[in-house]
C-alpha positions in Angstrom: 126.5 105.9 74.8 126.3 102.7 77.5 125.1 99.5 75.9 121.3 99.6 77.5 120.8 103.3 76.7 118.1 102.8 74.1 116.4 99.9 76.1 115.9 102.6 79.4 114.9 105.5 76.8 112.1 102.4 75.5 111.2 101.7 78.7 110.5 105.0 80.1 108.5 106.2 76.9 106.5 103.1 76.9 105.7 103.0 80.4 105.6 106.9 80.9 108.2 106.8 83.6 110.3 109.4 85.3 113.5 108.9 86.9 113.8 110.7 90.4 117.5 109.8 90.6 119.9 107.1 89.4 121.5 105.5 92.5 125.0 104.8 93.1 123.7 101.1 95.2 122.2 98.5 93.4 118.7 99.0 94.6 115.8 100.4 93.5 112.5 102.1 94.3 109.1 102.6 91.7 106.0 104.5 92.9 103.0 106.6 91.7 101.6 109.9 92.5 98.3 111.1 92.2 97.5 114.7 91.6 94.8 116.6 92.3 94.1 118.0 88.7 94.3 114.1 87.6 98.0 113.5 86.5 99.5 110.9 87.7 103.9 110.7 87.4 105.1 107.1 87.4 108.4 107.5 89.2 111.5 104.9 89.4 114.9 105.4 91.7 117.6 102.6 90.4 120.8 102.4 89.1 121.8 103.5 85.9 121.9 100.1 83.9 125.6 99.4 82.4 125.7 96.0 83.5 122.9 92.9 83.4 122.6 93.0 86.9 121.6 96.9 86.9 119.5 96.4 83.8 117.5 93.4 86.2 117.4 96.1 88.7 115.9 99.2 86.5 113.6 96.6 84.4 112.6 95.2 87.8 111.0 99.0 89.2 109.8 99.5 85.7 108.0 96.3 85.7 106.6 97.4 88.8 104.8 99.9 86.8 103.9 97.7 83.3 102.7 95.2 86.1 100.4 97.8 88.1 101.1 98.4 91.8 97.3 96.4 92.7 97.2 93.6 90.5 98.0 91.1 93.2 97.3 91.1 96.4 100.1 90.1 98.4 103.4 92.4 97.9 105.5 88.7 98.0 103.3 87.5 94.9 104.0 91.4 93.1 107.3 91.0 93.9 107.9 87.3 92.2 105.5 88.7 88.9 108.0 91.7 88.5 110.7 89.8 88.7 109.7 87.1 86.1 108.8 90.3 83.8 111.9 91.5 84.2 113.9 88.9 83.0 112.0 88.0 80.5 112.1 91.4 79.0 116.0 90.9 79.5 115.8 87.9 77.2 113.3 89.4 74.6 116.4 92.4 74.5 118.7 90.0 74.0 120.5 90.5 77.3 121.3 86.4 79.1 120.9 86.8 82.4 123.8 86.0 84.2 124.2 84.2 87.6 124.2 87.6 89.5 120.9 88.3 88.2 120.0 84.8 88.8 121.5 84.9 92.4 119.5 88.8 93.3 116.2 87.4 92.0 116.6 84.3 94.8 117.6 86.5 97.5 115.2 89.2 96.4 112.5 86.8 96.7 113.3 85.0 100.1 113.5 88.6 101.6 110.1 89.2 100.4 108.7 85.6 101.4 110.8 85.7 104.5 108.9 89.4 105.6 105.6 88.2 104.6 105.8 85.3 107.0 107.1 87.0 109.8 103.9 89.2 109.5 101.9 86.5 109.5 100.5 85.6 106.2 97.6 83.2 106.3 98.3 81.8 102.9 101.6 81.9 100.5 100.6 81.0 96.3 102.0 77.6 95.5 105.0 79.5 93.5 106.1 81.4 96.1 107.1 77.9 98.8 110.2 77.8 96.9 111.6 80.3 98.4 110.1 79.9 101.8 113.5 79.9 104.7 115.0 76.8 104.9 114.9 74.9 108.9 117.1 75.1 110.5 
């Protein structure tokens, strides 16, 4: 047994979540499927967490779903709110994050700023400016 294995069998009961595969890349994927009887399958794609920069990863798509997929509005703002939850769930486990983790979140979160402002977002949250791009 890897040292997370009991935190991604907590999180998948808790949040009713299926994996559709564990990737070999660090990078991940989480989305919801309707079906026409009713059921709906929360579904993650991530790496298999064995180190605390995988475990950000998985904890990242499955905050995705403990989040919910339309509580904010702008993808940029989801994006920041899973990534808080994330870590913070890392720290309630008793995993430090690490300057990797530290280091993804930042660049995580200036690619998602970055986009939004190329597609012309009108107005950017207050905690989000932080990681608008830097001039040149």
């Amino acid at each position: 047994m890897g040292p997370y294995d009991i935190i991604v069998e907590e999180m998948k009961q808790r949040y009713d979540i299926r994996v559709k595969r564990w990737r070999a890349a660090m990078s991940g994927c989480a989305w919801r499927v309707y079906h026409h009887d009713g059921a709906v399958i929360n579904w993650i794609e991530c790496p298999y967490p064995k180190t605390p920069i995988s475990l950000s990863i998985f904890l990242h798509e499955v905050g995705h779903h403990a989040i919910g997929f339309r509580t904010y509005k702008r993808r940029c703002e989801e994006e920041y709110h899973v990534w808080i939850w994330a870590i913070e769930q890392m720290i309630k486990l008793g995993v430090q994050p690490d300057d990797r983790v530290k280091k993804r979140f930042e660049l995580s979160m200036q690619y998602a700023v970055g986009k939004a402002v190329r597609r012309g977002i009108k107005t950017l949250p207050a905690s989000l400016t932080q990681f608008l791009p830097k001039a040149a």
